[in-house]
Each structure stands twice: as structure tokens, then as C-alpha cells.
C-alpha positions in Angstrom: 262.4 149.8 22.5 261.6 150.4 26.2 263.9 149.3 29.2 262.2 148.9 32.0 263.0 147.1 35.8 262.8 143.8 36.1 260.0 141.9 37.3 259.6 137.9 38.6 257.0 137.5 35.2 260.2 137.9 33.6 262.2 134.7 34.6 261.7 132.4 32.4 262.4 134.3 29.1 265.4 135.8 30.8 266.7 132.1 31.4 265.7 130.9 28.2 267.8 134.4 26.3 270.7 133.6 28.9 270.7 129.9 27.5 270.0 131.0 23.8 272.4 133.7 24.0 275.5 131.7 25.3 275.2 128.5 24.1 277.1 129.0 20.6 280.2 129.9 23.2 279.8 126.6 25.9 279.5 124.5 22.7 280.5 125.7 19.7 283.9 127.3 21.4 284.6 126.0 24.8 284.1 122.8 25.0 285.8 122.2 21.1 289.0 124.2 22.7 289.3 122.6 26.1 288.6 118.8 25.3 285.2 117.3 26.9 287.0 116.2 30.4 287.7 120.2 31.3 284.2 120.9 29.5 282.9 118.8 32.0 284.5 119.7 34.7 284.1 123.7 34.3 280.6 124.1 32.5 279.5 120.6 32.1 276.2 121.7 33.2 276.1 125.4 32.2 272.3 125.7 31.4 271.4 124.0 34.7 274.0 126.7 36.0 272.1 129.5 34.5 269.1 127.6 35.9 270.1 128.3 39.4 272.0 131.8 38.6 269.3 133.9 36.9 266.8 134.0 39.6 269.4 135.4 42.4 270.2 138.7 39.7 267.8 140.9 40.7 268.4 141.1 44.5 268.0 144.8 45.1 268.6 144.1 49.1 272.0 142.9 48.2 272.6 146.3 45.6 271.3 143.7 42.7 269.3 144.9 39.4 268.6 143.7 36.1 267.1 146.2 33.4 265.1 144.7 30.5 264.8 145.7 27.2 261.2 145.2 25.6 260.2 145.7 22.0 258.1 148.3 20.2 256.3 145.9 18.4 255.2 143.7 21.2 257.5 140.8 20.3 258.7 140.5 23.8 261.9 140.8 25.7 264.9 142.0 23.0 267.8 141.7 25.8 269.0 142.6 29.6 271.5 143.8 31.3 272.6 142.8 35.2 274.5 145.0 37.6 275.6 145.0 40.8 277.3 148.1 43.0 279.8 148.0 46.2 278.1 151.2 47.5 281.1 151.3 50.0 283.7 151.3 47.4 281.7 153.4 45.1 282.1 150.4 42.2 279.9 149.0 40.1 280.1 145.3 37.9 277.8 144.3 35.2 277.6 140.9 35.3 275.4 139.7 32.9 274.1 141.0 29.0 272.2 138.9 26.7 270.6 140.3 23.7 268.4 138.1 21.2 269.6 137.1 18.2 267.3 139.1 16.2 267.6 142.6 17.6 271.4 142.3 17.7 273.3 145.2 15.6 270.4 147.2 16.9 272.1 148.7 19.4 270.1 147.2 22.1 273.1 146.2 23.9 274.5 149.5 23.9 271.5 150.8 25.3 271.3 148.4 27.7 274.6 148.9 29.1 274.5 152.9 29.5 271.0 152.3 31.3 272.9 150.6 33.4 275.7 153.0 34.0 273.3 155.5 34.7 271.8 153.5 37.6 275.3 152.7 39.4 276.3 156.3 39.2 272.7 157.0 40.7 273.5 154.8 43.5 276.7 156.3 43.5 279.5 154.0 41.7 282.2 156.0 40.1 283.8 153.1 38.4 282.2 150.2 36.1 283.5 146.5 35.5 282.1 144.6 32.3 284.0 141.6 31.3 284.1 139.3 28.4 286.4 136.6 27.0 289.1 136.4 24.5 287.3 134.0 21.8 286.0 135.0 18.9 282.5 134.3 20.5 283.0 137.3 22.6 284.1 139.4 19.7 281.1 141.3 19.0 281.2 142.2 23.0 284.8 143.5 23.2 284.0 145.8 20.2 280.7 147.1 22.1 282.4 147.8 25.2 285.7 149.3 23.6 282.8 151.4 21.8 281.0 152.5 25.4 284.5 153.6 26.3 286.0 150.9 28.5 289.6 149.9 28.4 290.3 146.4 27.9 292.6 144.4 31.1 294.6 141.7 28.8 294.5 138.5 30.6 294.7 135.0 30.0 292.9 131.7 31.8 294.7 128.4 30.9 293.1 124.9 32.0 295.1 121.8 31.5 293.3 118.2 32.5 295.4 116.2 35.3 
């Protein structure tokens, strides 16, 4: 596996992992807990969201990056990671990991994420936010990031439909 920088060739298979990767969560999780009129509401059209979010990740004039993960074999893109840094308050935020279904438990994730803590303390971040839900969705997550040694903020989001 090689991380490398992003590059605009790498759009579409970015948005396509970002769909791939968190669609089990929108509707095998989400939408069965909330009901379809908060679905709706909140993430009704959550791939068209990613549609429009993806492309504005890498923005490096706005302290922007995204890090990709290729394989060894050729097979394309395993996974990627997006950051962002507050150079002025010496923080950085990842915003964004997505690894393939096939080269997860490989520790691509992992690698992903300390490339990117790397970077922000390069641009001089002191502090890292990653964030993940509650649901068992986001298990696998919680565990990886309790493993790269962040400390988990309990906190609960409820919805309720007027």
C-alpha cells in the first residue's frame, strides 16, 4: 500500500468509496431508527450530498487535504482520509475516512489516519478532532480511533418529527 496526495483523477472513485462506504449506515441504521420523515428531512439525499461535498475536500488554499491510499497490486484506490487545520488555533479535524470493503481489517485505516496526523502537526496543529457516531455502524471506527489514542467526548443527538 502507498498513500499518496490527492489528485482531481481521483474524484470519482473517491465519491463512489464515500457512497459505498456509508451507505449500510444512511440505510441500514438511520433511516430504520429515525422513521422515513426525519430520514428525509436530515439525509434524504445523502449520496447527492456527498455528490456535492467530495469535490470541495481537497482545498489546500483553505488548509484542506485528502491523502489516498493505493494498492500494491494495482487494484486501485483501498481508502482516504480528509483533514483540515486552523493554523491559527494550531487544531486539526479529520473529516472524512472511507476505506473499501475489501481492504478493511488491513489496517489501511490506521494508516490513513496517522498519515494524516503527521501532516497537521507538519502544518503545525497540536490537537486532532475525528468523530464518529454511537451506532453500531460506527463501531469498527470508535475501536480504531480508541486504538490511535483518542479519547472519546460522550454525546447524544436526538431528532423527534413535529
Amino acid at each position: 500500500m502507498r498513500i499518496r496526495a490527492y489528485t482531481p483523477q481521483d474524484l470519482a472513485a473517491l465519491t463512489d468509496l464515500t457512497i459505498e462506504t456509508f451507505r449500510p449506515f444512511y440505510e441500514d441504521s438511520f433511516r430504520p431508527l429515525v422513521g422515513e420523515a426525519v430520514f428525509a428531512n436530515q439525509h434524504g439525499d445523502w449520496r447527492d450530498d456527498y455528490r456535492r461535498e467530495v469535490p470541495g475536500l481537497h482545498a489546500p488554499e483553505r488548509h484542506r487535504y485528502v491523502a489516498v491510499a493505493e494498492t500494491g497490486d494495482g487494484s486501485g484506490i483501498a481508502g482516504y482520509v480528509a483533514w483540515s487545520v486552523a493554523p491559527g488555533r494550531r487544531n486539526g479535524s479529520i473529516s472524512h475516512l472511507a476505506v473499501s470493503p475489501r481492504h478493511r481489517r488491513h489496517h489501511v485505516g490506521a494508516a490513513l489516519c496517522e498519515h494524516a496526523f503527521a501532516q497537521m502537526r507538519s502544518l503545525g496543529a497540536e490537537v486532532v478532532e475525528i468523530g464518529t457516531g454511537g451506532d453500531p455502524f460506527h463501531a469498527p471506527a470508535r475501536a480504531l480511533y480508541e486504538r490511535l489514542g483518542c479519547t472519546a467526548l460522550p454525546t447524544a443527538v436526538y431528532y423527534r418529527r413535529l
